[in-house]
C-alpha positions as CSV (number, residue, x, y, z in Angstrom):
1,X,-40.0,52.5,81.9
2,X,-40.1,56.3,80.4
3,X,-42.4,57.5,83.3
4,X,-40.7,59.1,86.4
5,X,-42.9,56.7,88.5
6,X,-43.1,53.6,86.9
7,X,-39.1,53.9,87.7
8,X,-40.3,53.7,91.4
9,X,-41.8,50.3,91.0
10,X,-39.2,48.4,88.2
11,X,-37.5,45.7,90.7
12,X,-39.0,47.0,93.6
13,X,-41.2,44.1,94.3
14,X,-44.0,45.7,95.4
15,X,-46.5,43.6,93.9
16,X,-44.9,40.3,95.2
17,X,-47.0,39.1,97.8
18,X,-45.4,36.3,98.7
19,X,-44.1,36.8,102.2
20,X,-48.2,36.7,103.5
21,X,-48.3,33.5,101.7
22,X,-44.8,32.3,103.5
23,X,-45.9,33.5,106.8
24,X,-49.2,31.0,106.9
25,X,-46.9,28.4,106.3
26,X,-49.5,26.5,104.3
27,X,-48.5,23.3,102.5
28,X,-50.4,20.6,100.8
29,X,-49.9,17.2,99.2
30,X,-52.5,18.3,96.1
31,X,-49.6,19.9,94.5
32,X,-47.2,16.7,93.8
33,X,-43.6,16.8,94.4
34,X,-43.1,20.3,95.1
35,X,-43.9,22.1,98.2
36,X,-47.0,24.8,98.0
37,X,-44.4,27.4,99.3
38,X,-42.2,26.9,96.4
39,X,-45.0,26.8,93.8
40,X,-46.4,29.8,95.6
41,X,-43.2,31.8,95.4
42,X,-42.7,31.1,91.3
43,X,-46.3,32.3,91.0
44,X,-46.4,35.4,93.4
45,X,-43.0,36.1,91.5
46,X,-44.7,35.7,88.0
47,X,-47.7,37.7,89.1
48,X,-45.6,40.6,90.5
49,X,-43.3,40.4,86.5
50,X,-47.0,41.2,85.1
51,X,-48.1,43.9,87.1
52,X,-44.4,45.5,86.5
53,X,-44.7,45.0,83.1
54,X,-47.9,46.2,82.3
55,X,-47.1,49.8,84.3
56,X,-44.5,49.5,81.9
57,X,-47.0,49.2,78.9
58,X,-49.0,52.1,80.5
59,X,-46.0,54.7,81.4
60,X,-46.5,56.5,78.4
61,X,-50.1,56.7,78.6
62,X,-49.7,58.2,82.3
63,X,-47.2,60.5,81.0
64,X,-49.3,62.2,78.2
65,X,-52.2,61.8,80.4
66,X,-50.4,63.8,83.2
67,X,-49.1,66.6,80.5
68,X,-52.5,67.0,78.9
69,X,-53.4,68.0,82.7
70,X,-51.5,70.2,83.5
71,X,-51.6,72.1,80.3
72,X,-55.4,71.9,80.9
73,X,-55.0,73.2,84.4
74,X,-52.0,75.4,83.9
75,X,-51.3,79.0,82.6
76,X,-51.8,77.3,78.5
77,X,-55.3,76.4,80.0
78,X,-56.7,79.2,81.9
79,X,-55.4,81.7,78.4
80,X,-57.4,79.2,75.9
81,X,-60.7,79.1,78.2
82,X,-59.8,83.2,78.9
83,X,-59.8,83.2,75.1
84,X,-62.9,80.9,74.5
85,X,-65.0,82.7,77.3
86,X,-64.5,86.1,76.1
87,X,-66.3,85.4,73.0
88,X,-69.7,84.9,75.0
């Protein structure tokens, strides 16, 4: 990830939510030969890889984002709207 904070989140697991599923200790036969724990674990896994990589995807986007801000809302800003408001 190239953003500072998308670093914070690579690997961290954040977004796997599989110890609330592991602590109801739900199981089913539905499933077939595997247990609903272990199906739930692959898939709580999978769906934490997604959200990962898609902050990866969006890091950029947050970084220019977060730039264009502050150069909106920083000394660059307040001379352009100085300059653009002293023309009325």
């Amino acid at each position: 990830m190239t953003e500072a904070v998308g670093q914070i989140f690579w690997n961290a697991l954040y977004f796997n939510f599989y110890p609330i599923v592991e602590a109801t200790k739900f199981e089913s036969d539905l499933i077939g030969n595997t247990s609903f724990q272990k199906y739930a674990a692959g898939l709580c896994k999978e769906i934490n890889m997604i959200i990962e990589n898609s902050l990866n995807d969006f890091a950029p986007v947050i970084a220019d984002s977060r730039d264009y801000v502050n150069s909106v809302t920083g000394k660059e800003g307040e001379t352009a709207f100085d300059a653009w408001f002293a023309q009325f």
